[in-house]
C-alpha positions in Angstrom: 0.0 0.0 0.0 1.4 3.4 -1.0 2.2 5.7 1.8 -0.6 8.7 2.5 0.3 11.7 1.2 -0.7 14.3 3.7 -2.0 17.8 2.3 1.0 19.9 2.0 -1.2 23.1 2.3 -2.2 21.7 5.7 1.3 21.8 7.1 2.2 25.3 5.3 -0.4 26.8 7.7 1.0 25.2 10.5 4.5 26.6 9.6 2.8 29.9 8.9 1.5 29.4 12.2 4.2 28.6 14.0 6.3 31.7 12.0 3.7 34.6 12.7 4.9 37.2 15.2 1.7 36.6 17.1 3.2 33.5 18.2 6.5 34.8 19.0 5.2 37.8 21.1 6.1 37.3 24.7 2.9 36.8 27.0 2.5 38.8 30.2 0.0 38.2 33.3 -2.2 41.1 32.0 -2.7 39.0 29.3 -4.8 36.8 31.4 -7.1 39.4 32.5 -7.8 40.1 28.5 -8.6 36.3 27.3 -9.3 34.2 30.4 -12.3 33.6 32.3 -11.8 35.1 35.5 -12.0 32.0 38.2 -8.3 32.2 39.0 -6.0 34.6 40.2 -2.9 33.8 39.3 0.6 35.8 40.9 2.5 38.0 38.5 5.2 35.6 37.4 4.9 32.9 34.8 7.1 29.9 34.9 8.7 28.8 31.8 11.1 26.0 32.9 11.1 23.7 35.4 13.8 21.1 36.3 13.4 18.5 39.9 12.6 21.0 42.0 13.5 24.2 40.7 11.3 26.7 38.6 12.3 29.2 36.3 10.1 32.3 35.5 9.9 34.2 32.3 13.0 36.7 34.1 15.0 33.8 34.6 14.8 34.1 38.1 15.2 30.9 40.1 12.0 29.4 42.5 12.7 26.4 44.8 9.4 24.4 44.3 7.8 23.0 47.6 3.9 23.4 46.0 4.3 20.5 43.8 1.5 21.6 41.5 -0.6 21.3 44.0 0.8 18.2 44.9 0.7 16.7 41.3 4.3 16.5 40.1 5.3 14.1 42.6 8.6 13.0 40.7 9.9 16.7 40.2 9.9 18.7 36.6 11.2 16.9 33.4 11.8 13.8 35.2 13.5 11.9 32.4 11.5 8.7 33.1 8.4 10.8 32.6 9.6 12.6 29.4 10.8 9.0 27.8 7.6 7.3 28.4 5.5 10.1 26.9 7.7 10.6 23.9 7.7 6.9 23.7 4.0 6.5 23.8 3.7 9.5 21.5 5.3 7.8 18.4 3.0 5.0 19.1 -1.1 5.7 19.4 -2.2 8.9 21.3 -5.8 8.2 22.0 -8.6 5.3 21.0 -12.4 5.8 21.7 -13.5 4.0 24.5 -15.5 1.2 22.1 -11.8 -0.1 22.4 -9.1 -0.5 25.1 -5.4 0.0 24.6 -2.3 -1.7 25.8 -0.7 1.4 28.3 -4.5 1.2 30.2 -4.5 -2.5 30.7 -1.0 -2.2 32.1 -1.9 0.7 34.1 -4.9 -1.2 35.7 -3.1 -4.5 36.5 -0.5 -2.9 38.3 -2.8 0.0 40.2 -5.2 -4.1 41.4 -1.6 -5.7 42.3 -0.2 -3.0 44.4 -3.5 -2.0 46.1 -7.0 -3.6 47.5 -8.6 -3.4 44.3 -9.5 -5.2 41.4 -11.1 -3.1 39.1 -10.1 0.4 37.6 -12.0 3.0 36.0 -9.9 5.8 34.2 -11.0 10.0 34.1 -8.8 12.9 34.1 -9.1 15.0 37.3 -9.8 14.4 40.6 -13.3 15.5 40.2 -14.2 13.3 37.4 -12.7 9.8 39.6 -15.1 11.1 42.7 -18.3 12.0 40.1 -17.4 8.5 39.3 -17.1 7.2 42.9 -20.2 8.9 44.0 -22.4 7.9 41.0 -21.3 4.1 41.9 -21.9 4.2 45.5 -25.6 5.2 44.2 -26.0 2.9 41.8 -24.3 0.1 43.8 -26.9 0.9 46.6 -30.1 1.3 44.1 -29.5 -2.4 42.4 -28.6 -3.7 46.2 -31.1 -2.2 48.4 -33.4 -0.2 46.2 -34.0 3.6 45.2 -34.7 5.2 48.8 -30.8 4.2 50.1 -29.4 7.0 48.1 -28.2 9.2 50.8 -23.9 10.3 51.2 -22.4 11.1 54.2 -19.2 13.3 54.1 -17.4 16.1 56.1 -17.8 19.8 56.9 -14.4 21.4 55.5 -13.9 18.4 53.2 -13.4 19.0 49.1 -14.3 16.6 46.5 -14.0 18.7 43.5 -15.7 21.1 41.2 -18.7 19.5 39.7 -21.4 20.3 40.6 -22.2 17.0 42.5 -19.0 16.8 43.7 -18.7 20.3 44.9 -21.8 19.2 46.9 -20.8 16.6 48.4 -17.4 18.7 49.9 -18.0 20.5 53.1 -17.4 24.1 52.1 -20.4 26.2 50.7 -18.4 28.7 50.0 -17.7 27.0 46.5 -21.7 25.9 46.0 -22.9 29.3 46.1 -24.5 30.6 43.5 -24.4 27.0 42.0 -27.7 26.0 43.7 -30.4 24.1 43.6 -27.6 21.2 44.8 -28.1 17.8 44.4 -30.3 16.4 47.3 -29.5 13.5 50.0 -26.3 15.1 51.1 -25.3 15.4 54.7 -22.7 16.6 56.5 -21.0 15.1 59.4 -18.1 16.6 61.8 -14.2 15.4 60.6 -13.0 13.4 63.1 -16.3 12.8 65.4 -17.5 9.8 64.7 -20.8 10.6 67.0 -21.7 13.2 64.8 -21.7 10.1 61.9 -23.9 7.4 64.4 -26.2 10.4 64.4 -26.6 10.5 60.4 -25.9 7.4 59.2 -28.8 4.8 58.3 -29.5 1.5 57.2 -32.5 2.0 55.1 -31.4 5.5 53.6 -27.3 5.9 53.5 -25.7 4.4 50.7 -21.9 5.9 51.4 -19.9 7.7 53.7 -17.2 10.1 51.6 -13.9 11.1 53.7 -10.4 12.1 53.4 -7.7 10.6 54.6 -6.5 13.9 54.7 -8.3 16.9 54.4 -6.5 19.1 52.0 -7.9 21.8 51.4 -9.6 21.9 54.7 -6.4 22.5 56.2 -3.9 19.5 56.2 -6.1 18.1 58.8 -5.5 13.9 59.3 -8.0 11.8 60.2 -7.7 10.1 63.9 -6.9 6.6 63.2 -9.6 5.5 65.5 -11.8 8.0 63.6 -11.5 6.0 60.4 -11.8 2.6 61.9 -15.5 3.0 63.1 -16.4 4.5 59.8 -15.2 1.1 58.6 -17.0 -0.4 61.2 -20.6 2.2 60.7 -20.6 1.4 56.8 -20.3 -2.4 57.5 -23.3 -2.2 59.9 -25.6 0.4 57.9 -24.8 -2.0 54.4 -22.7 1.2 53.2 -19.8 1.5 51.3 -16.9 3.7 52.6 -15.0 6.2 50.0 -11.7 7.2 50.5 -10.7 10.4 48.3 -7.3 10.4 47.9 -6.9 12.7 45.1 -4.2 14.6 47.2 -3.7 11.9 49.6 -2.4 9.1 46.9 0.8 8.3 45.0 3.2 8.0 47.8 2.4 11.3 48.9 2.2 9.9 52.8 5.1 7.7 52.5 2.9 4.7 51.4 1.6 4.3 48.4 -2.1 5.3 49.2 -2.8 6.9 52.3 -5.4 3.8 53.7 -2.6 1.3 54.0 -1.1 4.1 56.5 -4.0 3.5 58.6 -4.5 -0.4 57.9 -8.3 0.5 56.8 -9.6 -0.5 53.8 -11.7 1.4 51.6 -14.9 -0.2 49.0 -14.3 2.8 46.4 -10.7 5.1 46.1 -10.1 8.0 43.8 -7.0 9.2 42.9 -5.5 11.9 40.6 -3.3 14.6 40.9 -0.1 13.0 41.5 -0.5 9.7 39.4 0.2 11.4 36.0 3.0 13.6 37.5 1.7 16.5 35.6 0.2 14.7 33.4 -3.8 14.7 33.2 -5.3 11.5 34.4 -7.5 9.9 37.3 -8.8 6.8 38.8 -11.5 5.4 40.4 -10.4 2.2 42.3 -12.8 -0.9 43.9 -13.4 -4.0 44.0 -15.2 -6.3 41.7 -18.1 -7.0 43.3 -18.7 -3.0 43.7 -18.0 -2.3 40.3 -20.5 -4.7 38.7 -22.8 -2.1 39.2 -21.3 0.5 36.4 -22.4 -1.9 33.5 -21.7 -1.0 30.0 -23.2 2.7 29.3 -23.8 4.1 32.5 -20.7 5.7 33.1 -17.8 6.7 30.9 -15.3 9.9 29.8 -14.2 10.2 26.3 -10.3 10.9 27.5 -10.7 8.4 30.2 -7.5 5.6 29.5 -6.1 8.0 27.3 -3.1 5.8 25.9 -0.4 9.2 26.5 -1.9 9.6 30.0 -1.6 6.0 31.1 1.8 5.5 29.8 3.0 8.3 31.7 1.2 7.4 35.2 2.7 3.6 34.5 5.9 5.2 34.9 5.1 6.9 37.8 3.4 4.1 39.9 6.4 2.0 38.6 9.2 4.4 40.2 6.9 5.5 43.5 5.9 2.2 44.7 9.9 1.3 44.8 10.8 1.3 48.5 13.5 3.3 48.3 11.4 6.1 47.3 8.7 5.3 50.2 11.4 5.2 52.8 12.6 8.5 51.4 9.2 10.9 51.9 9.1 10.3 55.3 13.1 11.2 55.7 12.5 14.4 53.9 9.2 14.8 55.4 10.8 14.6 58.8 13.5 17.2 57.9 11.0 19.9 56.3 8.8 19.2 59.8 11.1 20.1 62.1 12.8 23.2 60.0 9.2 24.8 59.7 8.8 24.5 63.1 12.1 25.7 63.7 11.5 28.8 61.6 8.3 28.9 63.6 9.3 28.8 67.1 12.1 31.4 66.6 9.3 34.2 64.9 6.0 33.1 66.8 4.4 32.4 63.5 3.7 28.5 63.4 1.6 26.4 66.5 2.3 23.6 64.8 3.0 21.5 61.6 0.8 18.9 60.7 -0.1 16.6 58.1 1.8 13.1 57.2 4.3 12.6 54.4 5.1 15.3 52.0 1.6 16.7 52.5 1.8 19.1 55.7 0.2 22.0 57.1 1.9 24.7 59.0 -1.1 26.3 61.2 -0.5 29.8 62.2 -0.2 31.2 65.7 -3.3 33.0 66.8 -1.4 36.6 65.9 -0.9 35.7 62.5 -4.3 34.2 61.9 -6.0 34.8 58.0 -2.3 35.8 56.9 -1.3 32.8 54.9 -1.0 34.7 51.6 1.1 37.1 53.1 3.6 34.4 53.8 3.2 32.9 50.3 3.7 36.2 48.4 7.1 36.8 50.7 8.2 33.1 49.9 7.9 34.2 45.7 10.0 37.0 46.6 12.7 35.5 48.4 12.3 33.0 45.2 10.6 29.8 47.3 7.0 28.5 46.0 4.8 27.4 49.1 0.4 27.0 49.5 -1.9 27.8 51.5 -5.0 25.9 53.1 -7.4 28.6 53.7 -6.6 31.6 55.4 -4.5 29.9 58.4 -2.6 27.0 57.1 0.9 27.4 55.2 1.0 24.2 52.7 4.3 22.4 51.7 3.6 19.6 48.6 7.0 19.1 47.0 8.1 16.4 45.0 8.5 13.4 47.2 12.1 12.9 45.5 13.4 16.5 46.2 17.2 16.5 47.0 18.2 17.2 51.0 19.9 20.8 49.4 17.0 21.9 47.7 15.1 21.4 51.1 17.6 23.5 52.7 18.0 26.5 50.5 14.4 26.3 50.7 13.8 26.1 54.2 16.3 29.5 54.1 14.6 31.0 51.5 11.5 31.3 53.5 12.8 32.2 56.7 13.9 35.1 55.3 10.4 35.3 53.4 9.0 35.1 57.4 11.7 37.5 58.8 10.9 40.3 56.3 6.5 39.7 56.9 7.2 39.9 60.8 9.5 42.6 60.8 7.6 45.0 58.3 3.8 44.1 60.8 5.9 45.6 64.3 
């Protein structure tokens, strides 16, 4: 068969393209303001380059990176692994409808059911999408089970699930449902870390689920008690319920194991994950077991990018390199050293009660003086050239790469005390 011959008009554009001087204008952060819809806020600087842990804006200056994308890029920037598996998969097949599978989400499943409680995958690209997912199966699961009135989810106030609409219900924070009503109905929420405040919801004949984090995130970098989490296991099992861990932010060796329930020996029926399991990378999943995920039968459920074949082969290369001990062994070392030189910092300028959170996912809570000032602390940290988050208006967030070299981590930790020093000294 003779080779296609691709319209040579077609690629002439694309050179045009590429050649115009629209395309080689630099872009500034007011540009955002002109052509963007006006959700975010983003800070002044735009990065360009990134390499492990180091950021480089469109100034060249020089960022240490302890947000991690939010903790997404778990293995740093450019990881080589990461690159050679995409580039890889990119000469192969990009993307197949979902009338088909493909070899990189096969892979991707077997090893996500080997290494974890699970034994059925379903693929999405964002955390939101894997808990839409979650939820809708819970519901479904309960509806073919025990019939159409146990429809009712159980989650936490300060808890966030994403930014559906259903899912943005189901998190504990109205702040981002308003203006989004009428809500979905037969949501309720319960008090993080009270199990009382559960016994008082949950029911037999009406609740089909009970939603939680591991850790809540965005609610602050607040863990769950492990005793806390072992009588949800124990309510769901009594009330025919099945328990949901989101571990969106939670996952991918972000603790120090690979997902956060193996932390606290208690096993989940339904797991989402995202954010760090592409890297960077878009992709998500929705984990359970078989006998849960019977219920999704052919056409009830589905995403067009879901198993992307680019998307999988990157997160197999993740999952590959994070579950290696080695790697494991090495958040908790490095998790231990940021700890103790945030408190450090802390202590010596009154601005940290304490540092919380497990891993390479941790919270530094403000002291009562500094309360609602996070941002101030983040801002300082982009000018003394180190990236940090916040959790709300009290929490300072750290969510670096879990492989980020012991002198990054130090020139960091410097880099923000003198980010502290200069917000303490200019508020006397």
């Amino acid at each position: 068969m003779a080779p296609v011959a691709y319209d040579k008009y077609s690629f002439n554009s694309l050179n045009r393209f590429r050649e115009s001087p629209m395309n080689r204008e630099p872009v500034s952060r007011e540009l955002f303001d002109e052509v963007m819809v006006p959700n975010y806020a983003p800070g002044s600087i735009i990065p360009v380059r990134g390499e492990g842990s180091r950021i480089w804006d469109q100034d060249g200056r020089e960022f240490v990176d302890l947000q991690g994308g939010i903790a997404v890029t778990c293995l740093g920037h450019s990881h080589p692994g990461l690159v050679g598996a995409l580039t890889d998969q990119a000469e192969k097949i990009w993307h197949l409808s979902n009338v088909m599978t493909n070899e990189p989400a096969l892979r991707l499943a077997k090893t996500l059911c080997d290494l974890t409680f699970a034994e059925r995958v379903f693929f999405a690209n964002s955390g939101g999408e894997a808990n839409e997912a979650a939820f809708k199966l819970a519901r479904r699961y309960a509806w073919e089970h025990f019939g159409p009135e146990k429809n009712e989810i159980i989650s936490f106030t300060s808890s966030f699930h994403g930014r559906t609409l259903f899912t943005v219900s189901v998190g504990g924070q109205p702040k981002y449902l308003e203006g989004f009503e009428p809500a979905p109905g037969g949501i309720h929420h319960a008090t993080f870390n009270d199990l009382e405040s559960v016994r008082k919801l949950i029911s037999k004949e009406k609740t089909c689920a009970v939603v939680v984090e591991p850790i809540q995130g965005e609610g602050g970098v607040m863990p769950a008690d492990p005793e806390f989490l072992k009588g949800l296991r124990q309510l769901c099992d009594e009330n025919d319920a099945l328990l949901v861990f989101d571990e969106v932010q939670s996952g991918v060796g972000r603790t120090g194991h690979l997902y956060a329930y193996e932390m606290y020996e208690v096993i989940p029926d339904i797991l989402s994950s995202a954010k760090g399991l592409g890297g960077g990378f878009p992709v998500a999943a929705m984990l359970t077991t078989a006998k849960v995920a019977a219920s999704l039968g052919v056409g009830t459920h589905g995403s067009t990018y879901g198993g992307n074949a680019l998307a999988c082969a990157v997160a197999q290369k993740v999952i590959d390199t994070v579950s290696q001990p080695e790697i494991l062994k090495g958040v908790k070392a490095r998790s231990e050293r940021l700890q103790k030189g945030m408190m450090a910092i802390g202590e010596r300028y009154g601005v940290f009660s304490e540092v919380r959170g497990a891993g390479l996912l941790l919270g530094c809570v403000l002291t009562e003086k500094w309360q609602g000032r996070a941002k101030d602390f983040l801002n300082a940290g982009l000018d003394e050239g180190v990236m940090v988050l916040v959790a709300g208006a009290n929490v300072v967030r750290l969510a670096p790469s879990l492989i980020i070299p012991e002198p990054d981590i130090e020139d960091a930790l410097e880099r923000f005390e003198a980010a502290v020093k200069k917000v303490t000294e200019t508020s006397k």
